[in-house]
Biopython code that builds the backbone (N, CA, C, O; Angstrom):
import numpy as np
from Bio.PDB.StructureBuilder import StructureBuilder

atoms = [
    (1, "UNK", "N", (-68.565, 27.423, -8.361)),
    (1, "UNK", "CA", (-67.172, 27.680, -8.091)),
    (1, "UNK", "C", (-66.375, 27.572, -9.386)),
    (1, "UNK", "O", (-66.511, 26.614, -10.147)),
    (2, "UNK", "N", (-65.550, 28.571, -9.609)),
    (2, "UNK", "CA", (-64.775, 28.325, -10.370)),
    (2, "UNK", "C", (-63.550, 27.362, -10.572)),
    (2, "UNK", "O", (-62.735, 27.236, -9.659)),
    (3, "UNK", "N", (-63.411, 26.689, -11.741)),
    (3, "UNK", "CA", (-61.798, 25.997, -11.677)),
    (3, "UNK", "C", (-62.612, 24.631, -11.384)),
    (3, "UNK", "O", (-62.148, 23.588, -11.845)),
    (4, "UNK", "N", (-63.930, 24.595, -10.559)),
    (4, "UNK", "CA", (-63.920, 23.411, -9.972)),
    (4, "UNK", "C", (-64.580, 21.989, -11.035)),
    (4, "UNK", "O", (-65.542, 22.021, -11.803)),
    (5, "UNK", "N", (-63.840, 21.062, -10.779)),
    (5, "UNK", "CA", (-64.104, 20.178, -11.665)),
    (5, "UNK", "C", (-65.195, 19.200, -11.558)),
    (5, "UNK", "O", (-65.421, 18.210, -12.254)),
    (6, "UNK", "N", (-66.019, 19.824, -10.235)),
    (6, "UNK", "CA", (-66.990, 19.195, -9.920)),
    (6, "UNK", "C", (-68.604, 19.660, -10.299)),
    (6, "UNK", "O", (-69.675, 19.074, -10.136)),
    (7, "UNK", "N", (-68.300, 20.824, -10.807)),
    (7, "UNK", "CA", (-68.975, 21.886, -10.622)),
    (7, "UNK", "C", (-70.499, 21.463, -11.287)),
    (7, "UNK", "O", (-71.626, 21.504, -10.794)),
    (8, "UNK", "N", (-69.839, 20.890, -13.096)),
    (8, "UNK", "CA", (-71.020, 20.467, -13.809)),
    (8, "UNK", "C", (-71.417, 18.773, -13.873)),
    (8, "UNK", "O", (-71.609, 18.048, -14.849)),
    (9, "UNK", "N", (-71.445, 18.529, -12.646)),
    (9, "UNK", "CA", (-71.616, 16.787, -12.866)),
    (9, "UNK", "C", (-73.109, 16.795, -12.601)),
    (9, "UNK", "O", (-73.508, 17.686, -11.851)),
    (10, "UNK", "N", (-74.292, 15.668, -13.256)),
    (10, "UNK", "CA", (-75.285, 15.636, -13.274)),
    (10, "UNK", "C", (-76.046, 16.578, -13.586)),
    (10, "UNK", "O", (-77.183, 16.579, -13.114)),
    (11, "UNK", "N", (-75.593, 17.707, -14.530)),
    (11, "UNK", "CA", (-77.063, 18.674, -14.766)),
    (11, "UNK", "C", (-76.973, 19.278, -14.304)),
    (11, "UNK", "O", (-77.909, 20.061, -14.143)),
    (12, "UNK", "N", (-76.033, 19.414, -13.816)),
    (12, "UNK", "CA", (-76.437, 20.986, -12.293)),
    (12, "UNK", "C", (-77.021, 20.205, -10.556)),
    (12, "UNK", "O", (-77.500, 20.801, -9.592)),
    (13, "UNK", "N", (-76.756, 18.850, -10.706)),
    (13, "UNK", "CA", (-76.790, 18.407, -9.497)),
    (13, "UNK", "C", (-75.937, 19.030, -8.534)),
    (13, "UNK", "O", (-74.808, 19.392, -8.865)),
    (14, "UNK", "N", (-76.467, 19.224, -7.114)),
    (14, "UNK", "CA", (-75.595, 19.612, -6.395)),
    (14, "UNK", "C", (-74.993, 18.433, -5.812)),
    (14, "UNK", "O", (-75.379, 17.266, -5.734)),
    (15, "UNK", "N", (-73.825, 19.103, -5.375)),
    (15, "UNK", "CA", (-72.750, 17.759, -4.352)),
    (15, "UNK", "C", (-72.974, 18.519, -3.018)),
    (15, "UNK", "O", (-72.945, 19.749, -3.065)),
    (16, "UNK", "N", (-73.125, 18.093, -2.204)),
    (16, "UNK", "CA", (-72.622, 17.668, -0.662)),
    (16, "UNK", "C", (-71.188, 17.655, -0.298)),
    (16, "UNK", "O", (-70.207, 16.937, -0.493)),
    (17, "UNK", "N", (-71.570, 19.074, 0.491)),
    (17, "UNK", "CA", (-69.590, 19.236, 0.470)),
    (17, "UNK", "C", (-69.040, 18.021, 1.051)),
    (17, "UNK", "O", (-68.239, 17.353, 0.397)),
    (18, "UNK", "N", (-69.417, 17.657, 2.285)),
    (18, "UNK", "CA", (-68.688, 16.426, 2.511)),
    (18, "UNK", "C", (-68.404, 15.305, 1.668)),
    (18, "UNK", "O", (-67.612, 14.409, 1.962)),
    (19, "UNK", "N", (-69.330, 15.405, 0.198)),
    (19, "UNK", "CA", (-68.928, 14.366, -0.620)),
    (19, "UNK", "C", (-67.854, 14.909, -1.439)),
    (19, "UNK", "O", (-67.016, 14.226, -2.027)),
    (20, "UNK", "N", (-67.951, 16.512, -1.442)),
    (20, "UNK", "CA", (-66.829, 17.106, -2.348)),
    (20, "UNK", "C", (-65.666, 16.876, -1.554)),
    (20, "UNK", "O", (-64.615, 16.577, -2.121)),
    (21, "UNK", "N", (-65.745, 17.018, 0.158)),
    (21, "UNK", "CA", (-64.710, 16.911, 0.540)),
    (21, "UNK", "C", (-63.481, 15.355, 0.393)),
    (21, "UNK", "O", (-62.318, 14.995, 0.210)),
    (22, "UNK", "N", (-64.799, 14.958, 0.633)),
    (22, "UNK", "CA", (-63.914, 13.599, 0.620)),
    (22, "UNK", "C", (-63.016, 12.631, -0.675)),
    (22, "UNK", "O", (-62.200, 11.711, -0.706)),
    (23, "UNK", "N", (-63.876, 13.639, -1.795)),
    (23, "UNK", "CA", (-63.556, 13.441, -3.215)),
    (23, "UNK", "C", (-61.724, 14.129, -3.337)),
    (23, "UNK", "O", (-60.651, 13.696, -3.755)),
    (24, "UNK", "N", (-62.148, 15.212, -2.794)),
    (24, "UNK", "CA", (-60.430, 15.915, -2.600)),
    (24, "UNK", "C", (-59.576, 15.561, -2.111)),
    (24, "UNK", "O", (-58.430, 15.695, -2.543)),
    (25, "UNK", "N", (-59.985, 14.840, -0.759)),
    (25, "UNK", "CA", (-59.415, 13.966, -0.061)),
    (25, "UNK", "C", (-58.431, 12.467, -0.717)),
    (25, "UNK", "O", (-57.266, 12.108, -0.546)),
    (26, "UNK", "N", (-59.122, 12.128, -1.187)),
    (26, "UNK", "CA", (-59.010, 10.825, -1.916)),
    (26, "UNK", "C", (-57.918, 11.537, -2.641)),
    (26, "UNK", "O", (-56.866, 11.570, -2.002)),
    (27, "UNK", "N", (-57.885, 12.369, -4.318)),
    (27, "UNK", "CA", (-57.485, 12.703, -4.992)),
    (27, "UNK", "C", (-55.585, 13.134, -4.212)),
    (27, "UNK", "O", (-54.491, 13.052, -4.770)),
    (28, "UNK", "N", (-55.897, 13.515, -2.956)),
    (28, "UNK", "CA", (-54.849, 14.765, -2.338)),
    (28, "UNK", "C", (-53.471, 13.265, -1.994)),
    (28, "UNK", "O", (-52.250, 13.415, -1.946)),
    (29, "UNK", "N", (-54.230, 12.003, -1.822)),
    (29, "UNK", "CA", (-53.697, 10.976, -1.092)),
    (29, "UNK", "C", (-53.073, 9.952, -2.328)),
    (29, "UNK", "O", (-52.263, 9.040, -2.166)),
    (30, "UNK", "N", (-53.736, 10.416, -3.667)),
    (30, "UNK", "CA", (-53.087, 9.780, -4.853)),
    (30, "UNK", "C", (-52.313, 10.202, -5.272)),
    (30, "UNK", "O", (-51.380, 9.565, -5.762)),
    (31, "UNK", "N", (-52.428, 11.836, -5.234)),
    (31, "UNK", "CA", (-51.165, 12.570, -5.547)),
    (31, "UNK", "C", (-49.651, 12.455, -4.741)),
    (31, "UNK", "O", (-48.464, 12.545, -5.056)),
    (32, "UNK", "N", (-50.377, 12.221, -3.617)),
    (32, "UNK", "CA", (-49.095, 12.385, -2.342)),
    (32, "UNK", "C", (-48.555, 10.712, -3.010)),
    (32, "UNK", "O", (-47.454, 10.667, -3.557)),
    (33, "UNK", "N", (-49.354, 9.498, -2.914)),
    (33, "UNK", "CA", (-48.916, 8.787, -3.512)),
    (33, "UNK", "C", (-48.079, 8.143, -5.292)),
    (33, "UNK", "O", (-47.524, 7.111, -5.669)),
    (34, "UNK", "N", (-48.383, 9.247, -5.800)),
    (34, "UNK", "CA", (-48.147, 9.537, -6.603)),
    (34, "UNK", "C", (-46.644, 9.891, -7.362)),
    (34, "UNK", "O", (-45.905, 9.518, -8.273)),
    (35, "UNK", "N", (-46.794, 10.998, -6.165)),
    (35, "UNK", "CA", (-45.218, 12.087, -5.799)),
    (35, "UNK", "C", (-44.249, 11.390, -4.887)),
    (35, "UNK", "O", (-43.154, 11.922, -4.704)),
    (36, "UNK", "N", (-44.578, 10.103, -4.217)),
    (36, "UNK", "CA", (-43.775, 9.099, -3.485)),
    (36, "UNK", "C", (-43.047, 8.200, -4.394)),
    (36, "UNK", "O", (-41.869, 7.863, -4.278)),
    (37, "UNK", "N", (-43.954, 7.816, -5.398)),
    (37, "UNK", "CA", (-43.587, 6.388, -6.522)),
    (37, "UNK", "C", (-42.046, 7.078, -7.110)),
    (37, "UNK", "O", (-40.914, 6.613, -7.241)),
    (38, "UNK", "N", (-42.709, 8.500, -7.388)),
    (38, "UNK", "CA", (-41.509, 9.360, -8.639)),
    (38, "UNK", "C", (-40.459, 8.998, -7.885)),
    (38, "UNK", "O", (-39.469, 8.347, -8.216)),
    (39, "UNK", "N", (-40.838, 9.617, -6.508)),
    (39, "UNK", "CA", (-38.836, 9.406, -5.375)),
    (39, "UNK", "C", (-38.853, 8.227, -5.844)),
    (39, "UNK", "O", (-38.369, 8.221, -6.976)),
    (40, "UNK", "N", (-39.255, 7.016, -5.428)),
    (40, "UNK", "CA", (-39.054, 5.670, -5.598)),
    (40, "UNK", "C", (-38.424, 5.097, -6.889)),
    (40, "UNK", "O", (-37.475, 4.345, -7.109)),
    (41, "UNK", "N", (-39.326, 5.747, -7.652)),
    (41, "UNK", "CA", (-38.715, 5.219, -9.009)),
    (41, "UNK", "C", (-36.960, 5.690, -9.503)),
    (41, "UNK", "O", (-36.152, 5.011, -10.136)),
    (42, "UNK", "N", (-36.796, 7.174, -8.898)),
    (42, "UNK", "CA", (-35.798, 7.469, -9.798)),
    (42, "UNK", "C", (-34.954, 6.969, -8.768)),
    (42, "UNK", "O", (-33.874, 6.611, -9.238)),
    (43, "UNK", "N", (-35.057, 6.790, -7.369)),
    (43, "UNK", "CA", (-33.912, 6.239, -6.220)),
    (43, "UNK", "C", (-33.691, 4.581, -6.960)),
    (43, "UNK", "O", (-32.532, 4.169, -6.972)),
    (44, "UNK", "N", (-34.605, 3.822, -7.457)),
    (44, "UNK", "CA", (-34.491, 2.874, -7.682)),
    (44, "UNK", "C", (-33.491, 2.210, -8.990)),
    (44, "UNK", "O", (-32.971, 1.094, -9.003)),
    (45, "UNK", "N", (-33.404, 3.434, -10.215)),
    (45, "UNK", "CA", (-33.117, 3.645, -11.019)),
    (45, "UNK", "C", (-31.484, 3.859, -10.776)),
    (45, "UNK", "O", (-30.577, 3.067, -11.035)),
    (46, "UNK", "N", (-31.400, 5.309, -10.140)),
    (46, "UNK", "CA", (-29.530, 4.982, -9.402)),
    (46, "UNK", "C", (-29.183, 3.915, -8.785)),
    (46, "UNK", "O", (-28.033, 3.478, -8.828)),
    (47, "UNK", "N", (-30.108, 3.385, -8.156)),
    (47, "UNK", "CA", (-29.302, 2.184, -7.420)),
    (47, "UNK", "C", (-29.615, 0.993, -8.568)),
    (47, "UNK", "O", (-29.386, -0.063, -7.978)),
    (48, "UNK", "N", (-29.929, 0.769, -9.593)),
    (48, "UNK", "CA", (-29.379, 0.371, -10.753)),
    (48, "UNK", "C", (-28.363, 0.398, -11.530)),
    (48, "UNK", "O", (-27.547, -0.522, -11.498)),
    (49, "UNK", "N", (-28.242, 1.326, -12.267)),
    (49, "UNK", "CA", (-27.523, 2.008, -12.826)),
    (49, "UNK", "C", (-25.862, 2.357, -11.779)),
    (49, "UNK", "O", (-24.762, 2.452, -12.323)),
    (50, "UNK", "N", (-26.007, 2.445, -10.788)),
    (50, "UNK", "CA", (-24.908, 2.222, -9.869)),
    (50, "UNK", "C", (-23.998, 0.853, -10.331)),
    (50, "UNK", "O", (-22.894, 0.883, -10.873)),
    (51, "UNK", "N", (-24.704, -0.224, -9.995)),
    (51, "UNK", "CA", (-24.551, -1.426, -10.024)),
    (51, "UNK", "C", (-23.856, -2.060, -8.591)),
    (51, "UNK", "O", (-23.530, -3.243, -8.493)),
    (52, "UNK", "N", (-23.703, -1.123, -7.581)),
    (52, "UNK", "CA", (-23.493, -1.223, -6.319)),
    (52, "UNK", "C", (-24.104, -2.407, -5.776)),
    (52, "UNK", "O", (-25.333, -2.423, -5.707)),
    (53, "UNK", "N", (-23.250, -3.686, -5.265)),
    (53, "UNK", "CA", (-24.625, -4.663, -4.984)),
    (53, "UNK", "C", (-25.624, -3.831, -3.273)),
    (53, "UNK", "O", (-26.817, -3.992, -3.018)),
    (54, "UNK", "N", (-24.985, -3.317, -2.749)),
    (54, "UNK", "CA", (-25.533, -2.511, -1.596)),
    (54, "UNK", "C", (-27.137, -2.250, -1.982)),
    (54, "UNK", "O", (-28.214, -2.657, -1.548)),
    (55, "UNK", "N", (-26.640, -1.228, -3.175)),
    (55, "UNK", "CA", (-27.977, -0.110, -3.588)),
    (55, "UNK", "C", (-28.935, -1.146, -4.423)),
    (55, "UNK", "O", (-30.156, -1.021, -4.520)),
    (56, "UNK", "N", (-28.133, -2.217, -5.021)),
    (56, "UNK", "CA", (-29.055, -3.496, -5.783)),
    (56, "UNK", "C", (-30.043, -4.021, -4.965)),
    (56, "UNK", "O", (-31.193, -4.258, -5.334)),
    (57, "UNK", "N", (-29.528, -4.229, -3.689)),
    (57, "UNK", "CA", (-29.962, -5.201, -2.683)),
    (57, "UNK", "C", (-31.273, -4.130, -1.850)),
    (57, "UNK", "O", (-32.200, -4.685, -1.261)),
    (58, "UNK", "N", (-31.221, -3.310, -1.883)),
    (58, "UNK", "CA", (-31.917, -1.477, -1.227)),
    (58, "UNK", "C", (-33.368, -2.050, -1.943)),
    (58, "UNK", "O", (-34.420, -2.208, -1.323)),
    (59, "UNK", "N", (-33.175, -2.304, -3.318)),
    (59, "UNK", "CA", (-34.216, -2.209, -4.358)),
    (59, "UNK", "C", (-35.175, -2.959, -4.554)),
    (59, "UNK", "O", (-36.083, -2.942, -5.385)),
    (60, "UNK", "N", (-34.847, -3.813, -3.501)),
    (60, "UNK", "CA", (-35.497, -5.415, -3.511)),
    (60, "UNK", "C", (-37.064, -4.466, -2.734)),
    (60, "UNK", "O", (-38.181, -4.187, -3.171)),
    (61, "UNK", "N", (-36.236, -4.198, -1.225)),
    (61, "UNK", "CA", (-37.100, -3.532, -0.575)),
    (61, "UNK", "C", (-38.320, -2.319, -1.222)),
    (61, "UNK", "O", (-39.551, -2.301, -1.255)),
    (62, "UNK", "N", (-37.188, -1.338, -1.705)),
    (62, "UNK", "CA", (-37.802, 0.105, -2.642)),
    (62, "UNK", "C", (-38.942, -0.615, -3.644)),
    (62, "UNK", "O", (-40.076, -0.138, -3.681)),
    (63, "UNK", "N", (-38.690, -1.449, -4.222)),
    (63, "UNK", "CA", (-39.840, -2.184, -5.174)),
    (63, "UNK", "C", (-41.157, -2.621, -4.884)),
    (63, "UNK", "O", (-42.181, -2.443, -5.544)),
    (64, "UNK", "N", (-40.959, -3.349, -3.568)),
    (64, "UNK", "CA", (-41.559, -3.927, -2.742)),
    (64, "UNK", "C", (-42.294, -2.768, -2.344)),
    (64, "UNK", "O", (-43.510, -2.895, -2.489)),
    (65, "UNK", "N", (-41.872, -1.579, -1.843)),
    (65, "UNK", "CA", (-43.071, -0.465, -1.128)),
    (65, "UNK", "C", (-43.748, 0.422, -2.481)),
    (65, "UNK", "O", (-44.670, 1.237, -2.469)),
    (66, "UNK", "N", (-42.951, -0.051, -3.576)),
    (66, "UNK", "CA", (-43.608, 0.728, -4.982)),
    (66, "UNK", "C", (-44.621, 0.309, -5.200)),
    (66, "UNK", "O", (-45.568, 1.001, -5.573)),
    (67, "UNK", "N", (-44.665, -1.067, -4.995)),
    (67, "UNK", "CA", (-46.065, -2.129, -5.388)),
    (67, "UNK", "C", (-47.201, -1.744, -4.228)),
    (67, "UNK", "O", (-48.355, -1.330, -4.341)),
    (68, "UNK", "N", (-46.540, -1.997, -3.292)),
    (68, "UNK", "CA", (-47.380, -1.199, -2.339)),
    (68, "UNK", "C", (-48.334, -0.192, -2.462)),
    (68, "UNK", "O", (-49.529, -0.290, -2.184)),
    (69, "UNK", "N", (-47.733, 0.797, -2.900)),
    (69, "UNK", "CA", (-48.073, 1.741, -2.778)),
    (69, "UNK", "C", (-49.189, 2.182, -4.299)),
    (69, "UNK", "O", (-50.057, 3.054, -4.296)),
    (70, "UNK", "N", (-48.841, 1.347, -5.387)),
    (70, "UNK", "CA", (-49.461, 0.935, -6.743)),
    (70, "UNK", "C", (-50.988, 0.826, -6.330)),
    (70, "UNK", "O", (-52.016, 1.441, -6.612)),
    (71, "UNK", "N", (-50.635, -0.281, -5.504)),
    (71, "UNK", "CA", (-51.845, -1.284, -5.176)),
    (71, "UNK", "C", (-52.802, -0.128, -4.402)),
    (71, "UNK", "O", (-53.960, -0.024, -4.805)),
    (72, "UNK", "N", (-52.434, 0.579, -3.509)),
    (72, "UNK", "CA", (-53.422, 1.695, -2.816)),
    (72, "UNK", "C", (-53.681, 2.989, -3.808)),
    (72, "UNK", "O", (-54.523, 3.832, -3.499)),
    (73, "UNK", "N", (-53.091, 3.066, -4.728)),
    (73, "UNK", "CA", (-53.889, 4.069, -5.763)),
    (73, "UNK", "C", (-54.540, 3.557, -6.321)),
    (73, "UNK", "O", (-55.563, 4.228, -6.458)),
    (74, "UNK", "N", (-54.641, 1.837, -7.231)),
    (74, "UNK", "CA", (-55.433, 1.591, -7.423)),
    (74, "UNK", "C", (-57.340, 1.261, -6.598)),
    (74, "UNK", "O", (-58.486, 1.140, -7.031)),
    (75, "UNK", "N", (-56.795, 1.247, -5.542)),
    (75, "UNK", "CA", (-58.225, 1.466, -4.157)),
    (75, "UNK", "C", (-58.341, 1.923, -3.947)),
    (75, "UNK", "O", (-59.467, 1.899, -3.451)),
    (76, "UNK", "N", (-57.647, 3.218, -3.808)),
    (76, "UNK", "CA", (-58.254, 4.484, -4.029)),
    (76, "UNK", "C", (-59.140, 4.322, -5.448)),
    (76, "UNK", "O", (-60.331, 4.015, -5.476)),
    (77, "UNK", "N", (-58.397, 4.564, -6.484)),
    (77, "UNK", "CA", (-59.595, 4.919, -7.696)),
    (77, "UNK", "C", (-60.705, 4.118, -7.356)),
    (77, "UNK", "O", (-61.815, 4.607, -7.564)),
    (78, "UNK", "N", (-60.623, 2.856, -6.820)),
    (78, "UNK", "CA", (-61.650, 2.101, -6.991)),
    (78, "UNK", "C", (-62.886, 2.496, -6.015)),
    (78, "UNK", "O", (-64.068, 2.163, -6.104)),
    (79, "UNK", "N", (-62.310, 3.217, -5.165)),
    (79, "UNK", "CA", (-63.320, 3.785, -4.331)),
    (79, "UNK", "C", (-63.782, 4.867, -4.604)),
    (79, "UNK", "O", (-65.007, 4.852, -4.485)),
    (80, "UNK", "N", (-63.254, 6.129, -5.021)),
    (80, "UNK", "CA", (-63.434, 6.954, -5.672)),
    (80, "UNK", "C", (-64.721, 6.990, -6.795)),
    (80, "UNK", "O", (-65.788, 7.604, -6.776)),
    (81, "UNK", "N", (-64.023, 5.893, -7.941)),
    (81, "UNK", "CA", (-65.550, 5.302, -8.659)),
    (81, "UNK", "C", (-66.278, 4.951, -8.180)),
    (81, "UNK", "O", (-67.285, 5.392, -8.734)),
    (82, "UNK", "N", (-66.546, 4.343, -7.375)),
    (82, "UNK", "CA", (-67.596, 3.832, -6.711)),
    (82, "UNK", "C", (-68.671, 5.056, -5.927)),
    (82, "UNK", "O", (-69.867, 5.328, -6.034)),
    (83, "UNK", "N", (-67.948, 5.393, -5.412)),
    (83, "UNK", "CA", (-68.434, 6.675, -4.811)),
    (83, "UNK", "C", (-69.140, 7.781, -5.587)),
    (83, "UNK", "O", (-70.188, 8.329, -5.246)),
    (84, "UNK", "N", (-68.133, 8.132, -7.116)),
    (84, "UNK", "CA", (-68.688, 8.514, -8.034)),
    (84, "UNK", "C", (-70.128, 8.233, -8.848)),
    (84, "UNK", "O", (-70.843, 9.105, -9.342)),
    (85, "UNK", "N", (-70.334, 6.977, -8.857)),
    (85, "UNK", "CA", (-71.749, 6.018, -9.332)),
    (85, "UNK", "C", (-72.315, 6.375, -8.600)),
    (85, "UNK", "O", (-73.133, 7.234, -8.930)),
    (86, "UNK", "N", (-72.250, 5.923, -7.021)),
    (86, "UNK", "CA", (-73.763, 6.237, -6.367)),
    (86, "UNK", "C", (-73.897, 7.446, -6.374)),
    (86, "UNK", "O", (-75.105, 7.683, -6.350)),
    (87, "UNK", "N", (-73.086, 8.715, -6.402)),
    (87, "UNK", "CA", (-73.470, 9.887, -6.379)),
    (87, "UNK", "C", (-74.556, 10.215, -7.979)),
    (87, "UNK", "O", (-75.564, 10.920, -8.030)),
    (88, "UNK", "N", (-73.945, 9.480, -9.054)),
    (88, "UNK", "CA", (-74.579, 9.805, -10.064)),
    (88, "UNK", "C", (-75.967, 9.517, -10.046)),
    (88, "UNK", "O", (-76.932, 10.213, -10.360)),
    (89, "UNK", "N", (-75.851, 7.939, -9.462)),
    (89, "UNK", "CA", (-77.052, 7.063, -9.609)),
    (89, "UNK", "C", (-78.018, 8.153, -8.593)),
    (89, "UNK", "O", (-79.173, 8.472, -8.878)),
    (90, "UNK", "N", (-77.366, 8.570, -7.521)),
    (90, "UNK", "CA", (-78.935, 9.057, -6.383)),
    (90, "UNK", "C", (-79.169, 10.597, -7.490)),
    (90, "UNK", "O", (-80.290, 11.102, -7.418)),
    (91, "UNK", "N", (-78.320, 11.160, -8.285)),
    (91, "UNK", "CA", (-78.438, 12.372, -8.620)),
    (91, "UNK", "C", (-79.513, 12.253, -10.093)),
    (91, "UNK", "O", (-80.257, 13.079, -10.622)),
    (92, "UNK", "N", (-79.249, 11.149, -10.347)),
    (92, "UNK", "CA", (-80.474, 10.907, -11.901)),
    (92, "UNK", "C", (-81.629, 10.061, -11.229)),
    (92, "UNK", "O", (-82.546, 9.701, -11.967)),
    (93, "UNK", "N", (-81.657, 9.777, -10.134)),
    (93, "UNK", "CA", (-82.921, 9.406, -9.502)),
    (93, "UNK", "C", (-83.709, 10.851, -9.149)),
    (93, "UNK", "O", (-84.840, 11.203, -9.482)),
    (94, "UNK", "N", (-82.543, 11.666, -8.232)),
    (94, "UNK", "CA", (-83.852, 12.838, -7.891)),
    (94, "UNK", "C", (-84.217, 13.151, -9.421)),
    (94, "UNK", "O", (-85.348, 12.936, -9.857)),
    (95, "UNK", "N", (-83.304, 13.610, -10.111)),
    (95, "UNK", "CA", (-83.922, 14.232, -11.567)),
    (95, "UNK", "C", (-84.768, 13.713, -12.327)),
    (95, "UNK", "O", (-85.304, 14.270, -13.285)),
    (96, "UNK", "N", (-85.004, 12.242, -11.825)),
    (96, "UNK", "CA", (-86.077, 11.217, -12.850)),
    (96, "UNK", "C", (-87.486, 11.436, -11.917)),
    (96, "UNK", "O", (-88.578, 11.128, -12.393)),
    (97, "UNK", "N", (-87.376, 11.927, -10.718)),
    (97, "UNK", "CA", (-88.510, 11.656, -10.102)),
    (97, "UNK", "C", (-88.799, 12.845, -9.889)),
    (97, "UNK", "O", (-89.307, 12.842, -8.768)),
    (98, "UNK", "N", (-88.781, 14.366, -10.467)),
    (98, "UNK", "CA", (-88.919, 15.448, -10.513)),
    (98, "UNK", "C", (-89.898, 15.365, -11.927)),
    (98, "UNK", "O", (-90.164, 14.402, -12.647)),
    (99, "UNK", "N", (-90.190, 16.384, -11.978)),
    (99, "UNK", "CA", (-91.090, 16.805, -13.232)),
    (99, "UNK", "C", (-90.588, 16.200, -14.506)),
    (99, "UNK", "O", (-89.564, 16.685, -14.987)),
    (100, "UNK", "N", (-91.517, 14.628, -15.464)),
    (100, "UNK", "CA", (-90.908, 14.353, -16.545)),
    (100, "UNK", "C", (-91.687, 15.051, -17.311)),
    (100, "UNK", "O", (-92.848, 15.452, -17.227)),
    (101, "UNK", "N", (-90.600, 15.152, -18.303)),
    (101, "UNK", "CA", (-90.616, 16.019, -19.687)),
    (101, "UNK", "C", (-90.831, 14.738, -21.199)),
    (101, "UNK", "O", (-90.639, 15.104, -22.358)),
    (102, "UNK", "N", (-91.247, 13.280, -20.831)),
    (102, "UNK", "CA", (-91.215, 12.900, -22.144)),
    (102, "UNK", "C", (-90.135, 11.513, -21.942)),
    (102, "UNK", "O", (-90.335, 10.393, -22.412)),
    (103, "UNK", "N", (-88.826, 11.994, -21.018)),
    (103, "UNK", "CA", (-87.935, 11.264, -20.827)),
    (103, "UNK", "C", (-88.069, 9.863, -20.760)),
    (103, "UNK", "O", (-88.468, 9.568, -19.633)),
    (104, "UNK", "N", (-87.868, 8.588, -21.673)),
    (104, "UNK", "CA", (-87.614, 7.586, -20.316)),
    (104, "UNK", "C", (-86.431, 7.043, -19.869)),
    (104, "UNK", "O", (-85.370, 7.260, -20.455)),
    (105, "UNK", "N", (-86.518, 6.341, -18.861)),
    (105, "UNK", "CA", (-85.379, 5.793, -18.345)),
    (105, "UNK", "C", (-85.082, 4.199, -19.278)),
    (105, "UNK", "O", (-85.895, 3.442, -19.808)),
    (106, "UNK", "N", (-83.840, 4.141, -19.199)),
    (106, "UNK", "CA", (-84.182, 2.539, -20.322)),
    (106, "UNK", "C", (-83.339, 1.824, -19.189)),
    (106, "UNK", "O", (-82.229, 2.156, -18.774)),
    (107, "UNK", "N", (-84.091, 0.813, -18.808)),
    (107, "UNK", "CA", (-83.201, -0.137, -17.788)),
    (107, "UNK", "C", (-82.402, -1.184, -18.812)),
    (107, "UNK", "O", (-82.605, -1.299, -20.020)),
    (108, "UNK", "N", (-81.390, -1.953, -17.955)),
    (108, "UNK", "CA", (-80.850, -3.210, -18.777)),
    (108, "UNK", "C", (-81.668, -4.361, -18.567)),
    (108, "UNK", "O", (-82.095, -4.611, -17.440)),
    (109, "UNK", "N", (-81.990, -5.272, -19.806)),
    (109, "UNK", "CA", (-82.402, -6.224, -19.406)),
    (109, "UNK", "C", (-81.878, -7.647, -18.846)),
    (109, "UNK", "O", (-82.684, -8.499, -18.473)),
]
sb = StructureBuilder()
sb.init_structure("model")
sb.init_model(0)
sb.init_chain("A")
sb.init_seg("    ")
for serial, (resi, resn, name, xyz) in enumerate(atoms, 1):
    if name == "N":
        sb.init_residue(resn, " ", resi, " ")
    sb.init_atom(name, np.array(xyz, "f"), 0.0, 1.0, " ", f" {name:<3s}", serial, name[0])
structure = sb.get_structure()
């Protein structure tokens, strides 16, 4: 596929659409989270810059769902990576246990 950023991971390993799907998935939910923070941030910013104690007092809250919402992009990525590894790890296993060429594997000690 073109454009796709998945396309050359492992050698020419294939992905499992459902793993592609869910990879998009993830990504679609950081963005949306993402594109939430921006409202947040710049609403948070006027009601600064206001100095309105109303819109001051708004911000306590608005901050509060920023962090929030921080905290679930970061678990997202973290799942995401994770997800990413074992895909790598099962994808250089089939390729290690296919025809070696010389290769070795170097474990950690």
């Amino acid at each position: 596929m073109e454009g796709d950023p998945f396309s050359g991971l492992g050698n020419g390993a294939q992905i499992d659409g459902r793993v592609l799907q869910t990879f998009q998935k993830s990504f679609a939910q950081v963005q949306n989270l993402l594109d939430q923070n921006r409202v947040l941030i710049n609403e948070i910013n006027q009601n600064h810059e206001s100095k309105i104690p109303d819109n001051l007092s708004r911000n306590v809250g608005l901050i509060r769902e920023l962090n929030n919402n921080i905290k679930r992009v970061v678990d997202l990525y973290a799942d995401l990576s994770g997800n990413f590894s074992k895909i790598m790890d099962a994808s250089s296993e089939d390729n290690s246990s296919g025809s070696r060429t010389g290769h070795k594997r170097i474990r950690p000690a």
